[in-house]
N, C-alpha and C positions, 0 to 999 in steps of 0.2 A: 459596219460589216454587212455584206448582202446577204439576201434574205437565206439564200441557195447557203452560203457557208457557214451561217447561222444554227442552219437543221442541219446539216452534215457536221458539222462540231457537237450539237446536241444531243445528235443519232447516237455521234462515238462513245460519248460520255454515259449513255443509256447500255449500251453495248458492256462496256467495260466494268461498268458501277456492281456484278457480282461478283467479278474476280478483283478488283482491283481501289475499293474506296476504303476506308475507314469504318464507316459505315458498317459494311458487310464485315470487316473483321471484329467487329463490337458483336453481332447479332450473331455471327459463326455459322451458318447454314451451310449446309450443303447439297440443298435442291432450292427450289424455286414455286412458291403455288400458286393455285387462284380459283378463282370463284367460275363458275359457270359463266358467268359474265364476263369474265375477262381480265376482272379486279383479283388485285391481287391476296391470299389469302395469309391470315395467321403472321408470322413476323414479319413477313417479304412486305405487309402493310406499312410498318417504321420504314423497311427500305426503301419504297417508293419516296415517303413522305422525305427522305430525306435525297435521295434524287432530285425531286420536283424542288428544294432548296439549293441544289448545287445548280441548275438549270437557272432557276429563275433570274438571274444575272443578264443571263442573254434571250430571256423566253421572246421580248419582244412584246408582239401581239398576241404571243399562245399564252390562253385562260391555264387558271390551273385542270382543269379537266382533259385541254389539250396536253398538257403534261404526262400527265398521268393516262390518258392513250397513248402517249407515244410511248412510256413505260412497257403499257400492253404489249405493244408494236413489238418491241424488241427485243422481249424476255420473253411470251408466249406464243406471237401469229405470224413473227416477218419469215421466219425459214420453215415453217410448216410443222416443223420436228417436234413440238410442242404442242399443238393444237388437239391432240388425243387424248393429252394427258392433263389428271390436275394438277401434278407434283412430277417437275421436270428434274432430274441429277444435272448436277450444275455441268459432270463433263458429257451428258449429250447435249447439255446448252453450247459448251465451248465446239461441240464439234457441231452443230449445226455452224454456229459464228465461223470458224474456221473454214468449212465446206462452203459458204457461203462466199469467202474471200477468195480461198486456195486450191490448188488443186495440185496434185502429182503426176509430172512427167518426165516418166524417165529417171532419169539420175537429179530432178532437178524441181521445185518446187516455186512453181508461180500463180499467177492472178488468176482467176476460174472466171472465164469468161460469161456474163450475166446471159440470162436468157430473157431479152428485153425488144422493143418491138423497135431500136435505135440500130441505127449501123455499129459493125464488130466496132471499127477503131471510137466512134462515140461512147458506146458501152464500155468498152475497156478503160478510156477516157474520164469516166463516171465513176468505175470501180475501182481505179487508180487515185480518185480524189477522196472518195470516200477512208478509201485503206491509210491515204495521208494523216488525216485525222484520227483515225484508231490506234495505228501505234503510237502516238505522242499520248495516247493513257492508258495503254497495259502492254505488257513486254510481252513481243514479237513470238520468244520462241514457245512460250505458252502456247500459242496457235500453232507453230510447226510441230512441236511433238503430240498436238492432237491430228493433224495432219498424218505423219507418218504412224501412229501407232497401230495401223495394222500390217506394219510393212516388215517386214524382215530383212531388207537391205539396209546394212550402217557405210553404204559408201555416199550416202543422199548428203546435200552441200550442206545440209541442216539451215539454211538462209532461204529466205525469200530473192528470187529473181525476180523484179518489174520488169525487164525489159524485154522484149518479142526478139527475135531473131532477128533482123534489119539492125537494130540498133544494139544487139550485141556485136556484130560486124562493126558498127562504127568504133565499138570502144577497143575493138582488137587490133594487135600491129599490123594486120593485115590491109586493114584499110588507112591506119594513118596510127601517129604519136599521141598519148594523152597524160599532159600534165596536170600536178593538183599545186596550184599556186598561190591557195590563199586559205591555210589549215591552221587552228592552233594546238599546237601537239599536245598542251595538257586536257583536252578535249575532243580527244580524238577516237576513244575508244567506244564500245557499244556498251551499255549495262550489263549487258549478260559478262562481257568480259569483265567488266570490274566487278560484278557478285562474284563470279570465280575467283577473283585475282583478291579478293575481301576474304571470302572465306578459306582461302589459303594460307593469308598474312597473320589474321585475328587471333590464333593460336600463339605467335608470337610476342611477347611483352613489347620488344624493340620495333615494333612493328603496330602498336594499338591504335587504334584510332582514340581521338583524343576530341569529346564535345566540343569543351570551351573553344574549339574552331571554329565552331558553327555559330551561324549571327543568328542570335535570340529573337532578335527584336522582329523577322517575320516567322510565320508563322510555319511549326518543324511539325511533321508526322510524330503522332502522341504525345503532343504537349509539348515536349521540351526537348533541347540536345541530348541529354543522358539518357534519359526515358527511350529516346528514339536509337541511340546507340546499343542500347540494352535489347532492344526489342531485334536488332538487328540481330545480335549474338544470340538471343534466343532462336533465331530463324535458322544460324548456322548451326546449331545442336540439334534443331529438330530435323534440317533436314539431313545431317550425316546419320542420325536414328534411321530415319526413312529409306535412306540407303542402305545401311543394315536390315532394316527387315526385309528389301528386296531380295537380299541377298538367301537370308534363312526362308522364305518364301518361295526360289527360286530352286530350292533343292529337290524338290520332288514330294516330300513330306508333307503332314498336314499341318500349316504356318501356326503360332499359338494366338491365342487371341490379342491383338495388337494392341489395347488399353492397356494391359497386366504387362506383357510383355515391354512396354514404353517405361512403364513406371522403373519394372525391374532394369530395365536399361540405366535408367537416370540416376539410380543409385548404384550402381555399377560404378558410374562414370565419378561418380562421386567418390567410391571408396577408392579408386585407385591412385588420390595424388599420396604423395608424401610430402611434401613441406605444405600442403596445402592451407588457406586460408579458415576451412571449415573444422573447429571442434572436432571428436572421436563423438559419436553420436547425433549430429550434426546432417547427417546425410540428407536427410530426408527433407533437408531444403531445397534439395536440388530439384525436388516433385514442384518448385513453384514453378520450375521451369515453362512442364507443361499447363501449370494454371494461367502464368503469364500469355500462352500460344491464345488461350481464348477470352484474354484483356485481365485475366486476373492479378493480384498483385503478385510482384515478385521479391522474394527476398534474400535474393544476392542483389550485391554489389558488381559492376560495369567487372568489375578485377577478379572477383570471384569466376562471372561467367565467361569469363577467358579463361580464366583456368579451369572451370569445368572441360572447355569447352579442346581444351590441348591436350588435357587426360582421357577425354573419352576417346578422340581421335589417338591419343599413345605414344604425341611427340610436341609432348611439353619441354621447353626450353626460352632460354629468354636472346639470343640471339640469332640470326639469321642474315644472310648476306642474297638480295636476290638482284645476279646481275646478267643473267638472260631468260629468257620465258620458260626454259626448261627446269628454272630455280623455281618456278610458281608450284607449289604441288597441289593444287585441290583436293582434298582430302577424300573427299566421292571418286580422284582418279583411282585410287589403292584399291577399293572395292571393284574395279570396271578393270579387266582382264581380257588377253585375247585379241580376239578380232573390232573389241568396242575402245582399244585403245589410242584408235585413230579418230575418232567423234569426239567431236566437243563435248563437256560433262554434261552443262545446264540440261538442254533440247534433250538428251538423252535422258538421263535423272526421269526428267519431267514426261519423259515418252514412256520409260517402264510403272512409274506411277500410275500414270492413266489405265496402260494395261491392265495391275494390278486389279486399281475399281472394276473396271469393263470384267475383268473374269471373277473376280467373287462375287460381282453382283450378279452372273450368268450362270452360275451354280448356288445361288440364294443362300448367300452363307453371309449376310448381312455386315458391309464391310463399311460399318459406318464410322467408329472409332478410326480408321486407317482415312477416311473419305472427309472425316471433319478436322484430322490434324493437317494434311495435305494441303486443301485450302485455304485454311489459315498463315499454312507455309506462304503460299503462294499470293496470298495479301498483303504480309509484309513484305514478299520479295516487291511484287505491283508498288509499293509505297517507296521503294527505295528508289525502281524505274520514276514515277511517277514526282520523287522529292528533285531528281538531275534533271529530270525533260523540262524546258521552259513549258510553262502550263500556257493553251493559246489566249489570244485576248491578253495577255501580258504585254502588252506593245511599249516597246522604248528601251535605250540601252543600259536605263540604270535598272528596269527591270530583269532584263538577261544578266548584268551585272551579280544579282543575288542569284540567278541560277548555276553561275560557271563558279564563283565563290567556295561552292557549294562541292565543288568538284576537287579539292585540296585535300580534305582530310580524306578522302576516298582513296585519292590517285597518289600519294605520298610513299605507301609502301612498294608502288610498281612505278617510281619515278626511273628508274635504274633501267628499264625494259621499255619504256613508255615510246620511243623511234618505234622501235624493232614491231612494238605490237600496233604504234601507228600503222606504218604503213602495210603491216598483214592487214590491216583494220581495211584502208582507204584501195590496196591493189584489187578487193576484193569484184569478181564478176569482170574485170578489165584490166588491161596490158597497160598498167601506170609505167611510165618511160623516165617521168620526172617527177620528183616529191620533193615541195618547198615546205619547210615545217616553223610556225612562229613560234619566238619564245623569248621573255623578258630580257634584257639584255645583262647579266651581270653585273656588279658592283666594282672587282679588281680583276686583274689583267690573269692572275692564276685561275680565280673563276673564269674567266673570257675561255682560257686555252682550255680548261678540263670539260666545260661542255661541251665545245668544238671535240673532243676524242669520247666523252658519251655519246654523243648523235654519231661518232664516224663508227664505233667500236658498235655500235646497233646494227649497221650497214654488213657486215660479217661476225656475229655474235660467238666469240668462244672464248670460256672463260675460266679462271682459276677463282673460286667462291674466297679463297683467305688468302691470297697476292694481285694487289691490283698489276704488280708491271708482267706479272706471268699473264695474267690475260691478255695484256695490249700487245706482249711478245704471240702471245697466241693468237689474236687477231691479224698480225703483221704475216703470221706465215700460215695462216686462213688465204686471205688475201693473196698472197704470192701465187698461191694453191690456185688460183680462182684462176681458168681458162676464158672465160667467155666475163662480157663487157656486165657490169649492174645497171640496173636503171641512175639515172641522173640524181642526185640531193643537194639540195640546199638550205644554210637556215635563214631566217629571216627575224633579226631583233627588232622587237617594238616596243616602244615607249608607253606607259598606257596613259590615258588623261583618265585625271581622277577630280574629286571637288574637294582645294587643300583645305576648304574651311571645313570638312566632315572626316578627314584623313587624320586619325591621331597621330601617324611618322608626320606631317608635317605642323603640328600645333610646337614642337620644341622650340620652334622662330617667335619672335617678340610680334610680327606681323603677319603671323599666319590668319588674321580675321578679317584679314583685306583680300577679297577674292578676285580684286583687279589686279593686284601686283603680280601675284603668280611667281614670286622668288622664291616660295617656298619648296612649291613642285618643280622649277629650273633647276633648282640647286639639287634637289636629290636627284634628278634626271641627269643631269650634267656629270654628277659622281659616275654614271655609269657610261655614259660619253667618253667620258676621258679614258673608262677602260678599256673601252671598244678600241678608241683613237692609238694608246699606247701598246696595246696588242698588235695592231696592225700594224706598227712601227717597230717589234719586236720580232714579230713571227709572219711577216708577209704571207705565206704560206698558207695562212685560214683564210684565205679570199678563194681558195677550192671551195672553202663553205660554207661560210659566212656569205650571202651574197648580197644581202637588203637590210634596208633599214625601213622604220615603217612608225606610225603613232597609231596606236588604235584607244577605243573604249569611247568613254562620254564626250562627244564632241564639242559641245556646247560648255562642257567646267574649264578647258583651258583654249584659249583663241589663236590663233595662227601665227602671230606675232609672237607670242611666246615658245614656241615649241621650233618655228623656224631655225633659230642661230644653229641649236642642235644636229638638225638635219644636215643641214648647207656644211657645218665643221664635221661630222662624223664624214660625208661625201667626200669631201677635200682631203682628210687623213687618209681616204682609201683609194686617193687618187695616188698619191707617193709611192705606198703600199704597190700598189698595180705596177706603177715602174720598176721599181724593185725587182719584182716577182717577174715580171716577162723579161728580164734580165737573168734571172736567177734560173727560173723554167719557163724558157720559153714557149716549149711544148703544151703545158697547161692554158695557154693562150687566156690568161688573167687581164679580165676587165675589172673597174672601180666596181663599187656598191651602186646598185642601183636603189631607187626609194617606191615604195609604194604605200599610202597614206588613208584611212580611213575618212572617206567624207561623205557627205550628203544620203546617209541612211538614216539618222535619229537625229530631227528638229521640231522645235515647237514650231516654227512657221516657213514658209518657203525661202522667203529672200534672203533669211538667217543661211540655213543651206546653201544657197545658190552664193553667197559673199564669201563665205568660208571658202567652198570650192576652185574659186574667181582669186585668191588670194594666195592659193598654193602655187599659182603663176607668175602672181604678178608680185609675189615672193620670193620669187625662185627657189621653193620646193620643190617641185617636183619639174622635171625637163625631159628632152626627148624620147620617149621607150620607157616611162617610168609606167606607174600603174595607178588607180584609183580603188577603194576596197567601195565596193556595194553601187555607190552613186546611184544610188534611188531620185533624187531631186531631178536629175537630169532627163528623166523619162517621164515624171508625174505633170499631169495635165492639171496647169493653174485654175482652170473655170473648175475642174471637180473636188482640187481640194479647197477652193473659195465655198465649196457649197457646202461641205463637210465640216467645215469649221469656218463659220462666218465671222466667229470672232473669239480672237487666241490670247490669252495676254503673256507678257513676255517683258523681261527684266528692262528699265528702264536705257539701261544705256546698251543691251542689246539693242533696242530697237533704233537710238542715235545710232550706234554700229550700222545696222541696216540703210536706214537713211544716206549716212553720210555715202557711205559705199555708190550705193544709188545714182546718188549727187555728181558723184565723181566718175563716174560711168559716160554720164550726160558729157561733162565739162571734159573730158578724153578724148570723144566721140565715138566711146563703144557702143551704146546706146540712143536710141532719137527717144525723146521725150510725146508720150503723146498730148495733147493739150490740154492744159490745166493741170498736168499730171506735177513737172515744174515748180508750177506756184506753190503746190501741195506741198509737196516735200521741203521746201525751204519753210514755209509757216510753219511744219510740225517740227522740223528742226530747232527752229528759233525756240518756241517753246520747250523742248525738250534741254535742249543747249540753256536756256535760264534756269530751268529746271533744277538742271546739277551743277552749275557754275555758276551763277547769278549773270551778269553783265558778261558776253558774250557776244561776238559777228556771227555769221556764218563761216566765212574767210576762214574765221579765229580757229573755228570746228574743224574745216578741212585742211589747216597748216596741222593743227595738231595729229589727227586721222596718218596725215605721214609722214611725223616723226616717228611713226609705231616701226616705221620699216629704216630706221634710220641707227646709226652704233649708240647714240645715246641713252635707248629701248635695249639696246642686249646689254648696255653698263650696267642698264639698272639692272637687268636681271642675275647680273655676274654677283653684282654687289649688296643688290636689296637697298638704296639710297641712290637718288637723285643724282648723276653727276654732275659737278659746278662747271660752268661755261669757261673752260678753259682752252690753253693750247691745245691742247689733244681732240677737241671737239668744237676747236673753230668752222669747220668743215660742216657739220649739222646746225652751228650757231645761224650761219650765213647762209645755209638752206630752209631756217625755221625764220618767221618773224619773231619777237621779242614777244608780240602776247601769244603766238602758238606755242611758242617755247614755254611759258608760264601756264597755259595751258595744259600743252602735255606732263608736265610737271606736276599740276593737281592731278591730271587724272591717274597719273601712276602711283601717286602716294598720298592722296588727299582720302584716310579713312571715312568723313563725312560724306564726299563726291562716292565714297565705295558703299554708303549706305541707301543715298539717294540714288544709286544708280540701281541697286537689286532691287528697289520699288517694282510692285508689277504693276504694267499700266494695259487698257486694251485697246489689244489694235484690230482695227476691221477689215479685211479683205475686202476690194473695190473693183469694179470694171479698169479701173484705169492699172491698181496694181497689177493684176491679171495680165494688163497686154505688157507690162514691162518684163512680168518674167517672163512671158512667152517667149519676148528677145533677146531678155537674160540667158535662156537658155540656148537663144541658137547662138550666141555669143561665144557661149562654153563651149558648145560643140564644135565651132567652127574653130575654137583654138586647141582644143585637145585633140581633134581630127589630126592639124597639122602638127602638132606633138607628137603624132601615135602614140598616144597615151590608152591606155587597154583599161575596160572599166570590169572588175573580179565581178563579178553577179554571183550569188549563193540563196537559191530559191526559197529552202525550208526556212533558210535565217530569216530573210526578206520576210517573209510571211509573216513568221513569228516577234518579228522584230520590228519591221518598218510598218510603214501606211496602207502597205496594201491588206487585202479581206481574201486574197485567190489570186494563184499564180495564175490564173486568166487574166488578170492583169499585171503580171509583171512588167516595170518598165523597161526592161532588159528587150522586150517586143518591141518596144517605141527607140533605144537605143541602136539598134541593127535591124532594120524594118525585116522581115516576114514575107515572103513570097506568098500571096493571097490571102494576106492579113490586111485590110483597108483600115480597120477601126482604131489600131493604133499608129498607124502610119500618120505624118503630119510633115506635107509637101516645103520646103524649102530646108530640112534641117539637116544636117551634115551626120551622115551614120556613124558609129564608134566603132569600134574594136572592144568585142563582149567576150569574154572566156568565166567556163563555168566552172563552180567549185562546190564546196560543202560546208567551210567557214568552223565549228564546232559541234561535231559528229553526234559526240555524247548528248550536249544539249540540245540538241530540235532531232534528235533518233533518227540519223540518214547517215550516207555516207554518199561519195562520189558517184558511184554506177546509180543510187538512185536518183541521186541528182537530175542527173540526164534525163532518166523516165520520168520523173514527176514532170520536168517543163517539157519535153513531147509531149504529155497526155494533157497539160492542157494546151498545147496547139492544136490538139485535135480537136477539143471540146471549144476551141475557141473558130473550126471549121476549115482548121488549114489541113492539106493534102497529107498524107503520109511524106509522099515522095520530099514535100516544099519540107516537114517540120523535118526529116532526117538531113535534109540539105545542110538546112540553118543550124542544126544543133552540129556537126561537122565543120560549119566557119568558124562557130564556137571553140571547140576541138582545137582545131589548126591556130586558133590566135591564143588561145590556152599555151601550145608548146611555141609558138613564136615569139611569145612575151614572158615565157620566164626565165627567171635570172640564176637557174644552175649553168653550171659548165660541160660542158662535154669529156673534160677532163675528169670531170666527180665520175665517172660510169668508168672508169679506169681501175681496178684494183691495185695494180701496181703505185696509181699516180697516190691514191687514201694510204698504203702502206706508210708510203715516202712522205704523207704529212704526218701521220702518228710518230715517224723516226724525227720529222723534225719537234715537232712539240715539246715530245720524251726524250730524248738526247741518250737515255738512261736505257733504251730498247736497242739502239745499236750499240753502245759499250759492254751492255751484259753478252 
């Protein structure tokens, strides 16, 4: 990581660490001290010490002293606001920090431009990259309702706008179309939405969130799943408390003292169940509630504090149906009346909070019981933002992996609304035209067709809570109703790759401990193939929405030959399908599925990357107009990551993989070898090749390499066993030699070759490697160019996920060169087709419009023109809606009616 995103990740972390760690909810303060010097005084001592612990990971070069100034920095001297004082309140800390970011204009709440001795667009540049790394560790609207709290307008968007005027123009219909074409709907929404949409549901039994979801094995805010489940329902009782005293506060009266006043709440809430959990006498356990708010222990039970927590709020019940966003009720909405019933709850809540402090601290009426429960509110909420947001420096996909996991038992009770609040989520700040949403592909053909009418019935939300067919009849004549066109949808099903040896669904197989066979993950995969296939064979009619097929997640646990037959047969079923359909409606003008594939974002080494990629082709996965997800490999400069990682190790017959590929490159004439490079590669083959097979050619290597792409490879996968060289496979007999054929044959089933091949061995980055990817790469390029194959780039993901340290170097720069950008420019290489996205909203905290502003501000920072980065971010744009696979027909009301009538049959007889 550079040294620049280093301290600007450090910064954020120093920023955030009062409102938002562990830490500070252990210690519960609610100011900030220090010594005449600058050091910090009395508890805020443990705070630091334990800052300068979470830091130290990435300190680098900085002593701990340097630590612990930058501590100073940013809790007492960076905004001034504090340097008068020995004992800061934490919300004039949060509003110097917010003032420092934000500013109000207008109806509209954006970046406060630095007073720096940089030009405007560098500065904003700066401040934009900055702000990047703040929100990924405390939630956003904490700063907005410190923002607006002296404001008496509730029409303000309650979000932050990044983008300046220019580039609001780009995202509007006015200047052009903008597609989101590479989203995955179960993480699509912002924290604040799912705290509301949590503390709406939690009340409900049918609806609880349930630990044992959560994976133990890394490490959970307080300890453990329950503990942190608990701790969450404690946050929703304090803060519906908190919204009640607003309330009694807000009457004109003199408010009662809020310690006495809590307690007597909490038994309130207590006496009011009737079948309730708690003994007659019993009450006053509910007082552990608020011991729990400042880490003490609590003694209820996860079940208990739901049901405190549905009595206090006064609509306990154990069922619940929530099947549009108007089913979600926030229980702080009941308290918020009037003209505030158009704001969002959180931002707001957390804007008359703030208030509250600011006036009873200005009439000295010591509002510290009200100022240290708040906080602590606002700690665990910070842990919950902070448990979803991939933490940065988590780089790789099995680590995102445990971050999006994580997002299931959250997102579970709002699966039923989760389109409808996607895309309010993604239109946000821009005129979305087209909305592509991913999502697992079902198991049976019922499943197939009832999420195909969740995603469309989101599209025009109106609903009957206790008749599903009354709602779809009630969407049907929604829809009829609709005069004017919707924006475009479509979904896109993906396969995910997982690692069958650590998958318990697939340990049921006798060979699930062979992590080359990969029958285990084909065969469940193929279960839901086949659904796809016979749906499409059934109901021609969901190619309105259905429009892609797609493989994402760990690239590297399942390889490209297994996942291929899938692709190529689901394609081919939706080619029949298409005929069908432009027969049936021709109007709908029904194209087959198109495919777009996750590749070259998460590898241990480059050439691994680049092979995979090179074999979606020459696989025939992926073909003309399809798309690439991320394709980081294709823009990363081989001499910088040779420097960065001089030497990688990597599973043994990964690295044969690589080689052979290599080999084969050469002997094609994709590639010219540069000298000596040749000899290399065959010696480290040979040895590799004895390695896991004993007596072995090279030859032997490269017949075997492609039987991979041959039917013999998908028998085995069909079947899980070797098929015998029969009539049916004289055809691969006669294209294999007799020792490739024995060859391939071990490697698909030989347990020992599958032990000796996960050896890790190290490989060394070399001058000579270096110049083969370089032509690796322009190889790629030159073939996806004439593909027009579109590469999805998703900045925040990239960051947080790939190789890069700063979307200053993103390779999406080097894939579409830059008008006055030299430095990532590299003369002979074929430009792609880039369009930009968001990838998973929830986890790296962005959405769409920010998207856009983050990679302008660093073209600015990277020295390019206003005029040049709004050009290129508009090519972007335009290949964004040129390369996605909705229909024009999806923006059709009438055309969505007439697929819900076909699905249901049961909507037009009634």
């Amino acid at each position: 990581m550079s040294a620049s995103s280093r301290w600007l990740r450090m910064l954020a972390e120093a920023h955030a660490f009062p409102f938002a760690s562990e830490p500070s909810f252990e210690w519960g303060q609610d100011r900030l001290s220090r010594e005449d010097d600058f050091t910090a005084a009395g508890c805020d001592q443990k705070l630091r010490a334990a800052l300068r612990a979470q830091l130290r990971p990435m300190a680098d070069r900085h002593s701990v002293d340097s630590l612990d100034t930058l501590a100073s920095y940013a809790w007492f001297a960076r905004f001034g606001a504090a340097t008068q004082h020995r004992e800061v309140s934490l919300d004039r800390e949060l509003a110097a920090l917010a003032g420092h970011f934000l500013e109000l204009r207008g109806t509209e709440i954006g970046l406060r431009l630095p007073s720096t001795s940089s030009g405007v667009a560098q500065a904003l540049g700066q401040h934009a990259e900055e702000w990047r790394w703040l929100t990924l560790r405390m939630p956003v609207e904490l700063l907005v309702a410190s923002i607006v709290c002296d404001v008496d307008v509730d029409e303000l968007p309650w979000t932050v706008n990044l983008a300046h005027r220019e580039l609001e123009y780009l995202l509007s219909s006015e200047d052009g179309r903008v597609a989101q074409t590479h989203l995955h709907i179960g993480a699509a929404l912002s924290t604040s939405t799912l705290w509301s949409g949590f503390a709406a549901t939690q009340r409900f039994s049918s609806l609880a969130i349930d630990p044992t979801m959560f994976d133990a094995s890394w490490p959970i805010p307080f300890g453990d799943p329950t503990r942190f489940c608990s701790m969450l329902l404690v946050a929703c009782i304090i803060r519906y408390c908190l919204g009640l005293y607003l309330v009694v506060a807000a009457d004109g009266a003199e408010p009662p003292k809020f310690s006495s006043w809590l307690q007597d709440t909490m038994i309130a809430f207590a006496q009011r169940r009737r079948l309730g959990l708690l003994r007659a006498g019993e009450e006053s356990k509910a007082l552990s509630v608020i011991d729990a708010c400042f880490g003490g222990p609590l003694a209820l039970e996860l079940s208990e504090l739901r049901e405190l927590y549905a009595w206090g709020v006064g609509e306990a019940g154990d069922n619940v149906a929530v099947r549009a966003p108007t089913d979600i009720r926030d229980p702080l909405r009941a308290l918020i009346t009037g003209r505030m019933q158009r704001v969002p709850v959180e931002p707001f809540f957390l804007r008359e909070c703030l208030r509250l402090l600011r006036s009873q601290r200005s009439r000295d009426q010591g509002a510290r019981s009200f100022s240290n429960v708040f906080w602590q509110y606002c700690r665990i909420r910070a842990q919950f933002h902070r448990f979803l947001t991939q933490e940065p420096g988590s780089t790789g996909l099995d680590w995102f992996s445990v971050f999006q996991s994580r997002l299931g038992p959250i997102t579970t009770p709002l699966d039923s609304v989760l389109p409808a609040l996607a895309i309010e989520a993604e239109s946000r700040r821009l005129d979305l035209q087209s909305f592509e949403a991913r999502t697992t592909p079902p198991r049976s053909v019922e499943a197939v067709r009832n999420t195909v009418l969740w995603y469309v019935q989101a599209l025009a939300p109106e609903s009957d809570p206790s008749d599903e067919l009354a709602s779809r009849e009630a969407t049907v004549r929604a829809l009829r109703a609709q005069k004017t066109a919707l924006p475009e949808r479509a979904l896109v099903f993906h396969f995910v790759r997982a690692h069958a040896r650590s998958d318990p669904a697939y340990r049921t197989t006798a060979n699930w401990r062979c992590s080359l066979r990969y029958t285990a993950w084909y065969q469940q995969q193929r279960i839901r193939a086949n659904a796809l296939e016979a749906s499409l064979a059934q109901h021609p009619e969901l190619l309105l929405i259905v429009r892609g097929v797609d493989v994402a997640n760990l690239e590297y646990a399942i390889p490209t030959w297994a996942f291929a037959p899938l692709v190529r047969s689901v394609r081919s079923a939706s080619l029949g399908a298409a005929r069908v359909l432009q027969a049936r409606k021709p109007h709908w003008k029904a194209r087959p599925l198109a495919v777009t594939i996750h590749a070259g974002e998460d590898f241990r080494r480059l050439p691994d990357a680049l092979r995979r990629m090179h074999e979606l082709i020459t696989l025939s996965v992926i073909t003309r107009g399809d798309r690439i997800g991320h394709g980081l490999a294709l823009g990363i400069d081989p001499d910088d990551i040779a420097r960065r990682y001089p030497v990688v190790p990597q599973p043994r017959l990964e690295r044969l993989d690589d080689l052979l590929w290599e080999l084969a490159c050469y002997r094609d004439g994709d590639l010219a070898p540069a000298a000596g490079r040749l000899l290399r590669v065959e010696e480290e083959l040979k040895k590799h090749g004895r390695a896991l097979f004993g007596s072995c050619t090279i030859d032997d290597l490269v017949e075997m390499r492609r039987g991979l792409s041959l039917s013999i490879t998908e028998r085995f996968l069909e079947t899980g066993a070797v098929p015998p060289v029969d009539r049916d496979s004289l055809e691969d007999a006669r294209v294999l030699s007799l020792s490739g054929r024995q060859l391939l044959d071990r490697y698909l089933s030989d347990d020992d070759v599958c032990q000796r091949g996960a050896e890790p061995v190290a490989v060394e980055a070399t001058e000579l490697e270096s110049a083969m990817l370089r032509g690796a790469q322009a190889m790629l390029r030159r073939s996806l160019s004439a593909l027009e194959v579109t590469i999805e780039a998703n900045p925040s993901s990239n960051l947080l996920v790939g190789t890069i340290d700063s979307l200053r170097g993103h390779p999406a720069l080097a894939l579409a060169p830059v008008k006055g950008l030299s430095t990532h420019r590299v003369e002979g290489l074929a430009p792609l087709k880039v369009s930009l996205n968001s990838d998973d909203p929830t986890t790296f905290a962005t959405c769409l419009a920010d998207e856009y502003a983050h990679l302008y501000y660093a073209l600015v920072l990277e020295g390019v023109a206003s005029k040049d980065a709004l050009d290129w971010l508009r090519e972007l744009r335009d290949n964004g809606w040129r390369s996605r696979f909705s229909l024009p027909a999806s923006a059709q009301p009438e055309a969505l009616a007439e697929l819900i009538e076909a699905l249901d049959p049961r909507v037009v007889a009634r």
